[in-house]
Structure formats: structure tokens, C-alpha cells
DRENVEX-333415 format. One record per residue (C-alpha): residue in three letters; x negated, y, z negated. Coordinates in steps of 0.02 Angstrom, whole numbers, plus 32768, in hexadecimal, padded with zeros to 4 digits. Last residue first. Layout:
BEGIN
ALAXYZ;...
//
This chain:
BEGIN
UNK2AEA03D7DFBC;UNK2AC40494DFC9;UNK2B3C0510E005;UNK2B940522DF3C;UNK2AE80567DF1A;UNK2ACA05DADFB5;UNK2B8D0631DF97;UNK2B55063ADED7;UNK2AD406A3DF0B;UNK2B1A0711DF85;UNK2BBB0721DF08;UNK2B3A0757DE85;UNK2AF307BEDEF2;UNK2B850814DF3A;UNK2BC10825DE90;UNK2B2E0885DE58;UNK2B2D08EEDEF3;UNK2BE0091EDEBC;UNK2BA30945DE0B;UNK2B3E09C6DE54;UNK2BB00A1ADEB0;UNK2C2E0A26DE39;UNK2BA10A5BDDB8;UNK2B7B0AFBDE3A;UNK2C130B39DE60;UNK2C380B3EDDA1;UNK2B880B97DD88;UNK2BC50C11DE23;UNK2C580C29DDE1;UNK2C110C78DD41;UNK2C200BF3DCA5;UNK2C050C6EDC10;UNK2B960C53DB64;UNK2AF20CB1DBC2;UNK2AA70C18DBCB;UNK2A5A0C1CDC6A;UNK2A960B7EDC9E;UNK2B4C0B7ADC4D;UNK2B7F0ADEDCA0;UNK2B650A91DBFB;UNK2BD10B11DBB6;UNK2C750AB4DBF5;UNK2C520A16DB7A;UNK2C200A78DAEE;UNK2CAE0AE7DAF1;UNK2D3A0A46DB03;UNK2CEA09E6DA88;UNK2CEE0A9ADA21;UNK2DA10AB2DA46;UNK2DDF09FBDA0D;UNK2D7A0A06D974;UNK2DBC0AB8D93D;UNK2E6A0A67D975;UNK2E6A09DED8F7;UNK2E3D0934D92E;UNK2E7108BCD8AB;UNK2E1E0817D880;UNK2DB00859D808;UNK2D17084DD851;UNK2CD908EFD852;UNK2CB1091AD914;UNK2D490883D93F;UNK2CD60848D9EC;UNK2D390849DA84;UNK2DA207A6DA9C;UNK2E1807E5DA27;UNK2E650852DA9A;UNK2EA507C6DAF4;UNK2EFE0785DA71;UNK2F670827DA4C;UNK2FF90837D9D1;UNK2FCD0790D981;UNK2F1707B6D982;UNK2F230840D91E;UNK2F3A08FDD952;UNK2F32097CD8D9;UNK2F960A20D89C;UNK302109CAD857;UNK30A909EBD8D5;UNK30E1092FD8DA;UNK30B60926D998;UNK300F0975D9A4;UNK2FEA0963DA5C;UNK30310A12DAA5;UNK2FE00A76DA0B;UNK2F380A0ADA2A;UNK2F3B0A48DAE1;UNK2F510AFFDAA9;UNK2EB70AE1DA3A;UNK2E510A93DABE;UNK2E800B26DB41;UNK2E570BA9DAA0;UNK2DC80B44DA9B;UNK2D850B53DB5A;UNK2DA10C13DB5C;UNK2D350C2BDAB4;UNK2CB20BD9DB04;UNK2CB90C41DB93;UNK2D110C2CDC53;UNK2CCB0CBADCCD;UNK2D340D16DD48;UNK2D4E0DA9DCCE;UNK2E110D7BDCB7;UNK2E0C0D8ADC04;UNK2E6A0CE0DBF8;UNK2E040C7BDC76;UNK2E6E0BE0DC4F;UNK2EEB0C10DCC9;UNK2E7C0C6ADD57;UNK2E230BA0DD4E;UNK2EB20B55DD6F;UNK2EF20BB6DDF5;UNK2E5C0B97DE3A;UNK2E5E0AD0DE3F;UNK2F170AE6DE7E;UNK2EB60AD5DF31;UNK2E620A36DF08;UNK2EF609C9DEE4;UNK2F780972DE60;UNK2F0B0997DDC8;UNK2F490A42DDA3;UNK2FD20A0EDD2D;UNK2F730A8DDC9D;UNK2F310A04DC31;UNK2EF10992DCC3;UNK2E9A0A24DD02;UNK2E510A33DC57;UNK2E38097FDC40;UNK2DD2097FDCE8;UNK2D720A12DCD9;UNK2D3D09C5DC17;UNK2D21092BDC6E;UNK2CB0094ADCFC;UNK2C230989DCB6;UNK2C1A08FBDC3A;UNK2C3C0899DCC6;UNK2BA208CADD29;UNK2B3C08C4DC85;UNK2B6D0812DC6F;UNK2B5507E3DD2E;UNK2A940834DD2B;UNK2A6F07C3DC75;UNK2ABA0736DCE6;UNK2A4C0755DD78;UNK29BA076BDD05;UNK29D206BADCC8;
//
């Protein structure tokens, strides 16, 4: 059980930095993980902010809002709908794309200052690769027994 509660936060680490990359056509490779990051740090102080991460989520909800209407359903974008609608309307609007993707990238904010330095980014990458180490470890041992 505390292996899966570890897995969950790893990926909830993981996904916004994911999405984002995945946003931005950085996903291809390690070295364009950078240029990624100068991108969405907008004020260019080295540090990504809250406000950084929405105006990302709000520039992705522009690119995913197909009739123009100023919200994504599911029929413009399935996938999104696997993250939680905040008001349950069935439209994510882009205040509720940009605060999923705030909240998400402010976890790694350990001394809560409201900016990711380098070092805290540094820092949850490293992290959530010991957590899939272990849970490859792990599920390495089970699928090794008969």
C-alpha cells in the first residue's frame, strides 16, 4: 500500500513536467528538457511560479479548444478529461486548466516560497527516479517469483 501511495505522488510529480514538455514538443529527449523549461520560465528569473505554470495551462487550453468557445469538452480533448473537471461541469476552462497545472508544479515547491528554483526541480527528478527504481525493484522481485 505505501508503495502505491509513493507511485501516485511520483506521477503526480511527474505529470505536470511531462504534459508541459509534451505541450512545448520537448518530449523527444533529455537535452531539449532545458529549453523547455527557459520557455515556460517567462520572466526569465530561473525559477518557474504559479503564475508561470497557468499561463502554460491557459496557452495549452487556447491550442485544444477547437470551436473557440473558451472551454474544452470531452469531444475536443478525451484525454484531458481524465483529470478531475474542478466544477463539474464538463468543461475545463482555462482558470481550471492553469490552476491543475499550478498546483501540480508547486508541489515541488519545498520551501514554499511560490517558485520552483532549479535546485527544487533537480531535486523532485531525482526523487521520483528513486521511486521508479523501487517500484521497478519491486515489481522485478514479484514477477521473479513462481
Amino acid at each position: 500500500m505505501k508503495k502505491t501511495y509513493l507511485i501516485a505522488a511520483a506521477a503526480l510529480i511527474a505529470v505536470p513536467a511531462v504534459a508541459l514538455a509534451h505541450e512545448h514538443g520537448e518530449h523527444r529527449g533529455k537535452g531539449r528538457h532545458g529549453d523547455m523549461m527557459e520557455r515556460l520560465d517567462t520572466n526569465k528569473d530561473g525559477n518557474l511560479s504559479a503564475d508561470e505554470a497557468r499561463a502554460s495551462g491557459e496557452a495549452r487550453l487556447k491550442r485544444l479548444d477547437a470551436n473557440s468557445d473558451g472551454v474544452v469538452t470531452p469531444d475536443e480533448a478525451p484525454r484531458l478529461f481524465e483529470r478531475p473537471d474542478a466544477d463539474g461541469d464538463g468543461k475545463i476552462t482555462a482558470a481550471e486548466l492553469g490552476n491543475v497545472a499550478a498546483a501540480k508544479l508547486m508541489r515541488a515547491d519545498k520551501d514554499g516560497d511560490g517558485v520552483v528554483t532549479q535546485a527544487e526541480r533537480d531535486a523532485a527528478r531525482d526523487a521520483m527516479k528513486e521511486r521508479r527504481k523501487a517500484w521497478h525493484e519491486h515489481h522485478d522481485e514479484d514477477e521473479a517469483q513462481p
